[in-house]
N, C-alpha and C positions, 0 to 999 in steps of 0.2 A: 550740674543738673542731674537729680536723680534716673535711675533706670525706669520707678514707676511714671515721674514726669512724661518721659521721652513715649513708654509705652501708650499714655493717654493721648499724646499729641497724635496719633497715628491716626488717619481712617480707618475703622475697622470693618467698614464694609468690603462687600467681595466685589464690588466695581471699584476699588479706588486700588486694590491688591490685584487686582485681576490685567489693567491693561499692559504693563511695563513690562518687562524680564529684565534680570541683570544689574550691570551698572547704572543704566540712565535709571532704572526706576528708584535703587537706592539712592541718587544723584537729588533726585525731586523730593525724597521723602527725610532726606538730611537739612536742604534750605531750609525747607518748612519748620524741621527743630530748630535752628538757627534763629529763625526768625522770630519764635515763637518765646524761644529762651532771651532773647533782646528782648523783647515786649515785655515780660514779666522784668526781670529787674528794671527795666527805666519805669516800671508802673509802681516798682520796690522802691525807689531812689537812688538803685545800685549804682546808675551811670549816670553821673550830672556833667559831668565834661567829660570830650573826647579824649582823655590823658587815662580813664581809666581803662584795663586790661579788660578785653575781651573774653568775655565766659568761653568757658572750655568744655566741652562737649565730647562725650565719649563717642564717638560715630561706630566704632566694632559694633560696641555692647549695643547703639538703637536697631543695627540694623539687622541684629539677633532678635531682638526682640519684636519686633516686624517680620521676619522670617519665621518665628515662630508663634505668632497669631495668624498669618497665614496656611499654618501648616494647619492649625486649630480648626479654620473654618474651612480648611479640605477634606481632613478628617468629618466633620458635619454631612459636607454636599456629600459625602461616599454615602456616607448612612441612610441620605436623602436617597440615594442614587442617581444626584446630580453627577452625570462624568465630565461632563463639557466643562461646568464650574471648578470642580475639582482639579482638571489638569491644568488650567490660568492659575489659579493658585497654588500649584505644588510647581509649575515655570516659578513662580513667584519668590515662593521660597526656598529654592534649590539652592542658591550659592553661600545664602547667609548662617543657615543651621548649624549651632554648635555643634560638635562633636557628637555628644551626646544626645542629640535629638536623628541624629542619620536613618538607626535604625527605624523610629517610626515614620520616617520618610520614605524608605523603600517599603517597608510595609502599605503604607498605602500608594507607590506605584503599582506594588506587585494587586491590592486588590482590586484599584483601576482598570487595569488590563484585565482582571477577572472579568467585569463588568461590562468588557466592552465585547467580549466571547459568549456571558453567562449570562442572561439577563436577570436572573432567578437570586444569583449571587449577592447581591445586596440584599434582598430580605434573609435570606440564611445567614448571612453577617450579622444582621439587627436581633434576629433570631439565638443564634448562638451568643450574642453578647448577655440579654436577655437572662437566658436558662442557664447561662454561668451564676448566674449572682439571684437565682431561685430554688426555693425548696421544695414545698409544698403549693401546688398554687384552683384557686378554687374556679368553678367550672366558666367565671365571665373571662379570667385571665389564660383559661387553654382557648377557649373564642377569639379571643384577639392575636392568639399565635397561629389559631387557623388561618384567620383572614389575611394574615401578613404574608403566610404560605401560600396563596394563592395566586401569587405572582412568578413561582416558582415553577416551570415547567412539568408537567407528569411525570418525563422522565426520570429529570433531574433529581424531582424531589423521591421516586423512588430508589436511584442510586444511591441519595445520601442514606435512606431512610435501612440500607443494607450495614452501615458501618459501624462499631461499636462504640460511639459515641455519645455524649449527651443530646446533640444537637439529630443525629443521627434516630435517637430514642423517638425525638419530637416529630422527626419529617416520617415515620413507622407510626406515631399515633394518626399524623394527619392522613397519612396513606390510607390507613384504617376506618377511621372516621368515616371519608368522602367512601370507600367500597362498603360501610353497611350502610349510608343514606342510598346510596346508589344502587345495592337489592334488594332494601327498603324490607329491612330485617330487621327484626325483633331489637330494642335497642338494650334492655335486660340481657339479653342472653349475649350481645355484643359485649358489653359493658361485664359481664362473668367472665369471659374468654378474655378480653384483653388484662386483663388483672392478674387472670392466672399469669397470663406469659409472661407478664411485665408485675414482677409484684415490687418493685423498686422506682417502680417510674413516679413522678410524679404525679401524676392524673389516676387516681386510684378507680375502682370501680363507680361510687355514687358521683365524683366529678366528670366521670367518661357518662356517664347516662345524660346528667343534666348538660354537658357541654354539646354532645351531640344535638341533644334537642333542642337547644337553643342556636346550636350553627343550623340545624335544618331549618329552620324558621327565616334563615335566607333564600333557601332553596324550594320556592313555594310558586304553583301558576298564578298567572295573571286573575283577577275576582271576576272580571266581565270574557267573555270569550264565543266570538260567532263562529261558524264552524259553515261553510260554504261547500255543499255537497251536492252532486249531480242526483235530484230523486224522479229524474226521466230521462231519459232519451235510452241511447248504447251505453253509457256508463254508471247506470242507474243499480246495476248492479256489483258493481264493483264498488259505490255507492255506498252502497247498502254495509256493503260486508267492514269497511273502514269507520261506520257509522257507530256498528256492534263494537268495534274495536274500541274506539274510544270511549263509548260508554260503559264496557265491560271496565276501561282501567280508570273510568271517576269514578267509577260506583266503589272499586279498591279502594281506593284514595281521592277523593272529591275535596279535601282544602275546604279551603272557602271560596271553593270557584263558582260557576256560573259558565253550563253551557247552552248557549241557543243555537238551534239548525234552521239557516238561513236557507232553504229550496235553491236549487239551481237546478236552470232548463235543460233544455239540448246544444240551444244556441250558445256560444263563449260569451257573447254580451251581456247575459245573465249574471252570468258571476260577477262580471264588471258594478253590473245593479248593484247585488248582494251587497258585494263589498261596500258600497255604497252608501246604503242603508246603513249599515253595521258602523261606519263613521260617523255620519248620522244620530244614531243613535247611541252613542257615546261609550260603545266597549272600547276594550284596552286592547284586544287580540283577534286576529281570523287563524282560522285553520284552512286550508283548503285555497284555492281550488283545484277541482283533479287534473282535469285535462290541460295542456299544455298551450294549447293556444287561448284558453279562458287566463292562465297562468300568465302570458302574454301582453293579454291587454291589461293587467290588472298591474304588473312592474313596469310598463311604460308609458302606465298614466301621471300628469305632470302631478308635484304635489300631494301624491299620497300623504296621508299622514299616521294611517294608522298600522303596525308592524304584522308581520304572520308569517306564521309557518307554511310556506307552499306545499302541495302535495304533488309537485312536478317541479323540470325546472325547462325553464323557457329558451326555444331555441334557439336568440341572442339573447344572451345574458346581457341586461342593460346593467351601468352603471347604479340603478337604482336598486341593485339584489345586492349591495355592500353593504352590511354591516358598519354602524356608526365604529366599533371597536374595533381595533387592528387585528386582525387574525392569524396572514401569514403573509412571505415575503411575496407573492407574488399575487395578493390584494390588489384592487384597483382602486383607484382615490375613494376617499370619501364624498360621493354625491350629496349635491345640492337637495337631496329628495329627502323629505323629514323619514319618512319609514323607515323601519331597516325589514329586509326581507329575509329568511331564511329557505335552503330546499331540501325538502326529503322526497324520496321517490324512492322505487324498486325499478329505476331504469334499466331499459334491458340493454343500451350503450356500453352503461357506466358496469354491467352484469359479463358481458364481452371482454370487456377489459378485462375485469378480476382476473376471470378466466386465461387471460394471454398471459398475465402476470403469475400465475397458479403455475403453468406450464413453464414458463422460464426459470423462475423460482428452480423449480424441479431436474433442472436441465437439458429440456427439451428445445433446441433452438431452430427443429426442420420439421415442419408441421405438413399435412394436409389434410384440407376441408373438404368434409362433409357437410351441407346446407341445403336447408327447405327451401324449394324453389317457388320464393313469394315475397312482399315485401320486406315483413320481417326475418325473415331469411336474409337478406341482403343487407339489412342495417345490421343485423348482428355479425355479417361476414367486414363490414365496413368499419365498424367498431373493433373487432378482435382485430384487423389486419394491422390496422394503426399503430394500436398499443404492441403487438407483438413485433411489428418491422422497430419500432422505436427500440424496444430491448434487445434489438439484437437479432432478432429473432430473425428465419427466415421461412416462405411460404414455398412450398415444393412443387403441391398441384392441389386443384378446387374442381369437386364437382356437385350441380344440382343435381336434385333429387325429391319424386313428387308423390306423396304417401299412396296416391292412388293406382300405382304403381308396384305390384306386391314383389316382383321381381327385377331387382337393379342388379342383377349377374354380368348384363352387356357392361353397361355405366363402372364398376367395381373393376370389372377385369380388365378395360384400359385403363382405369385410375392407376391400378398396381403392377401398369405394364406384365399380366399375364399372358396375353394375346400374343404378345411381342416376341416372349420365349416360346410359345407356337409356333411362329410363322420361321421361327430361327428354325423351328425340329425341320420345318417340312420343306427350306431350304436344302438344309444339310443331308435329309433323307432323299431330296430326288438327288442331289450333287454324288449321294454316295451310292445309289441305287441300292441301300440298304436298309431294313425297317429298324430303327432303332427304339428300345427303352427309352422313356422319356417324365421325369415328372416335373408337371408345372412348376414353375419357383415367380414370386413378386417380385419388387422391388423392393430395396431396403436402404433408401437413401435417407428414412425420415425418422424420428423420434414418435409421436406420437398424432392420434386425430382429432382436430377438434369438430365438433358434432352441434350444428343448428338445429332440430328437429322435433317435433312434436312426439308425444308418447309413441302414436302408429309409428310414424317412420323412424323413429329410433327403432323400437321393436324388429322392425323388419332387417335394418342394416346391421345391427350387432352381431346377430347369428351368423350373416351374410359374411360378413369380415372374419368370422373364425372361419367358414368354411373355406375361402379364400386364404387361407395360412396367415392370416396379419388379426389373430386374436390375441396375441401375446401381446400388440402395440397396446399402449397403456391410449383410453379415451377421455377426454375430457368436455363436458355437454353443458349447454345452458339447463338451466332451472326447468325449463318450459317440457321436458321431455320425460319428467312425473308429473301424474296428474292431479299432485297430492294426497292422494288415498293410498293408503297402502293397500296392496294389490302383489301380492307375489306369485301367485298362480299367471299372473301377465308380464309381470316386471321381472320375472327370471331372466327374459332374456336380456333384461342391461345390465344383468353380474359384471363388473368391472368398472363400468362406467362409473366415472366423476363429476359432480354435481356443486355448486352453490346453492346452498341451502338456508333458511332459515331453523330460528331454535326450534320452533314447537312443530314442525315438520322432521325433527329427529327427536321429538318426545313422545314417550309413550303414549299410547292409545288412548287410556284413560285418563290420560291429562288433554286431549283435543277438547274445544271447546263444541257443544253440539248445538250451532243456528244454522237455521235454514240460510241464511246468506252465504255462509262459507262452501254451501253444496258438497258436502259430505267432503272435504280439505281441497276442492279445488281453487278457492278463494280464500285460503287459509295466511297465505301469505299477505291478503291485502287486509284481512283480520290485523297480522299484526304489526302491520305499518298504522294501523288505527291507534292501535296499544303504544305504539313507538312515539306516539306524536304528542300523546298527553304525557308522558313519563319526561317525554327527553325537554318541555318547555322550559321548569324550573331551571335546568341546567346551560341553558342557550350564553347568557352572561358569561360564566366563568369557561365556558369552549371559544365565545371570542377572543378573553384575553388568552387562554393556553391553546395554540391549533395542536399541541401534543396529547391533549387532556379525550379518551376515548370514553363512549359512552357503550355500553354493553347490553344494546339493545335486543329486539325477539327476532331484528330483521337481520341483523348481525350488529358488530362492533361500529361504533358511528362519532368520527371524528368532522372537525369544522375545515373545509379546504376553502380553497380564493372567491370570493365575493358571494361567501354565503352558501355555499352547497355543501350540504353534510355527504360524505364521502362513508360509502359506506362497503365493509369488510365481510363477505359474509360468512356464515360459518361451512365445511364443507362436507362432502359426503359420500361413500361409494357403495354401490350397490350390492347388498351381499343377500344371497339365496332370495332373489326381489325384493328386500327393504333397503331404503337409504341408510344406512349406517353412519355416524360421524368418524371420519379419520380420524385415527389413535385408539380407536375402539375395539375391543377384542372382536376373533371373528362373530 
């Protein structure tokens, strides 16, 4: 019986190579030629009586040959990024492989194991096979090497995209590509600069124009879109200001979209309506709504159906703010709820944090608070303390402090145990019945302060803390304690202080935009959480699948964390001669 015979007799399916290992499976798959090879000759005439010699059968050579169509359709499921398939098939064919087949068996152990570390790794495999055996290629075929990249981590695809390889060339094009869709720049003058750098790449200048614009063309908002905004009660204003925002960044780039502004009351139940309506009446998308308990009833109603961008996130996360697409390891299932939800905010929680994070980072691990004695005061004291005890960090001493209040000299000088080396002198001076020299000294157990407080009471405690000797300690404050206006004849006195910041709050002057909502930049941040929210939709897709993939928003850097809440970076900033300055910035 020939080799071709024996290899046709074979299942070539990956269920019929997949279950056995070993001996017993070569065991089952030898009968079968046996049996197979008896039936053709008695079908031949070969065997008319039991007297003649049973056929002979090379059993080595079939079961090489079955080991190595195994190895075939392992090699396949890799490229799939089948691994599960892959490793029953490569058990499969471990013990039978000629010599000569070994090494691409270890090879694909070794990129198995890549795979099961990399996820990204299999498309750069497919990838790199690909742009081996390409020359010149025109602008549909660098599109389908995008999209194959998009399975590839940000990071990842940026470290390859360092190397000086071919494959290395491609993940620096896509690099490229996705950062001028993303600042939504000029595609001409992209497509002249990467040419220059790259005059060898394949993707010449006229291919890099036409490929980009034709990968942007996935990257596009939703056509219908209700937008669910507070235009009464207390948030009417703030409202307002995220309103200008978004329509300042359609009027940019409007698509082929379609916005309508749905009214929302004072009551949360409104929004509930809105939304309502907006399903209703057959849009694809909501933006909004602001407030957190309208945000509330709106994710933990049954049966949602239609998706959005939240402008808060609610204070139990139901399982219905998960995202249909896997985001990151600590996702919560995928809900029965059709919607998917997303969240952006300028929380002043998730703001505290940063900030505890900012501090350790820097190596500050003995803090004490400075905090406005008020509600918010206390959720920012409750939020920083979390995040900062989690890293390590420790809290040394906390004290309120109430703006109405223009001198906290008492409050300061027990915070910094001053009082304490007082009451030492005036010990020691009746004990010695001698009048002694004496200068106050603090305490100096701590690293650094962090600062809850509004513009006044920052104002007043900064000064206060140099003249108390603890102006060298480095400060670190919430947002809330500029009033967005640049102001330095007032903000002299937060020289030092450190800040989270948004962009356009460390852009020049005459880059601020001038509406009445934003009241002259003290609503300038919620301006551009407006701008954040139209920019960042197109892109919501491909931050599901990559939670590495960051968006480089006005509000800061904005990555996708667990069930749906955009996680956002801001940028940061210290106070110099009364203007926020961005760190790294000369004085």
């Amino acid at each position: 019986m020939s080799p071709a015979i024996a290899k046709r007799s074979l299942d070539r399916s990956p269920a019929s190579v997949a279950p056995g290992h070993g001996a017993p499976r070569r065991s089952h798959a030898l009968t079968c030629l046996a049996a197979l090879a008896v039936m053709v000759l008695l079908l031949a005439g070969c065997a008319t009586t039991p007297t003649d010699p049973a056929p002979v059968i090379d059993n080595s050579n079939a079961a090489a040959e079955a080991a190595l169509d195994a190895l075939d359709q392992a090699e396949t499921a890799l490229a799939e990024g089948d691994v599960q398939r892959a490793e029953l098939l490569l058990d499969a064919a471990a013990d039978d492989l000629p010599r000569s087949a070994r090494g691409r068996y270890e090879r694909a152990r070794s990129q198995m194991d890549s795979l099961r570390t990399d996820p990204g790794a299999a498309a750069l495999a497919a990838v790199a096979e690909e742009v081996e055996r390409t020359g010149r290629i025109d602008a549909s075929g660098a599109v389908t090497v995008l999209q194959r990249l998009e399975t590839v981590p940000g990071y990842r695809l940026a470290e390859e995209a360092r190397k000086p390889t071919r494959l290395g060339q491609w993940a620096a094009f896509a690099v490229d590509v996705r950062e001028t869709l993303l600042g939504r720049e000029d595609l001409l003058e992209a497509a002249t600069e990467w040419a220059a750098l790259h005059p060898l790449h394949p993707v010449n200048e006229q291919v890099y124009m036409e490929a980009a614009w034709q990968y942007g063309q996935r990257f596009q908002p939703p056509g219908r879109i209700a937008v669910l905004l507070p235009n009464s009660g207390p948030l009417a204003a703030a409202g307002a200001a995220i309103r200008d925002g978004l329509v300042s960044a359609w009027l940019d780039d409007p698509a082929r979209s379609e916005l309508t502004f749905l009214g929302v009351g004072a009551e949360p139940t409104s929004a509930l309506e809105a939304y309502r309506r907006a399903e209703a009446s057959g849009y694809q998308w909501v933006i909004g709504p602001l407030s957190r308990e309208a945000v509330q009833l709106v994710v933990d109603q049954p049966g949602a159906s239609l998706p959005g961008l939240l402008l808060n996130w609610p204070e139990r996360a139901s399982s219905a703010t998960a995202p249909a697409s896997p985001i990151a390891p600590e996702s919560p299932p995928v809900p029965a709820q059709e919607a998917d939800f997303y969240g952006l905010s300028l929380s002043q929680e998730a703001e505290a944090a940063a900030v505890a994070v900012r501090m350790l980072d820097e190596g500050h691990r003995r803090a004490i608070l400075l905090l406005a004695n008020n509600d918010w005061g206390q959720r920012a004291e409750s939020a920083f303390v979390d995040a900062y005890l989690a890293g390590g960090g420790e809290i040394v001493s906390l004290e309120r402090f109430d703006a109405r209040d223009a001198d906290h000299s008492a409050k300061l000088m027990r915070l910094l145990q001053i009082e304490d080396g007082r009451e030492r002198k005036r010990r020691l001076q009746s004990t010695l019945d001698l009048p002694l020299e004496f200068e106050d000294s603090r305490r100096d157990d701590f690293g650094a302060f962090f600062l809850a407080a509004d513009p006044t009471l920052g104002r007043q405690l900064k000064p206060q803390l140099r003249f108390f000797d603890a102006g060298e300690k480095p400060v670190f404050a919430m947002s809330r304690v500029f009033t967005g206006r640049v102001d330095p004849g007032r903000d002299v006195d937060l020289d030092g202080v450190v800040i989270p910041a948004t962009r356009s709050a460390l852009a020049p002057a005459a880059e601020t935009p001038e509406f009445a909502s934003l009241r002259g930049g003290a609503f300038g941040s919620l301006y551009d959480l407006g701008r954040d929210a139209w920019h960042l939709l197109p892109w919501l897709d491909l931050m599901a699948r990559d939670p590495a993939f960051s968006f480089p928003g006005a509000i800061g850097d904005l990555r996708l964390g667990g069930g749906g809440r955009l996680l956002r970076e801001p940028a940061w900033a210290e106070f110099r001669s009364g203007r926020p300055v961005a760190l790294g910035d000369g004085p």
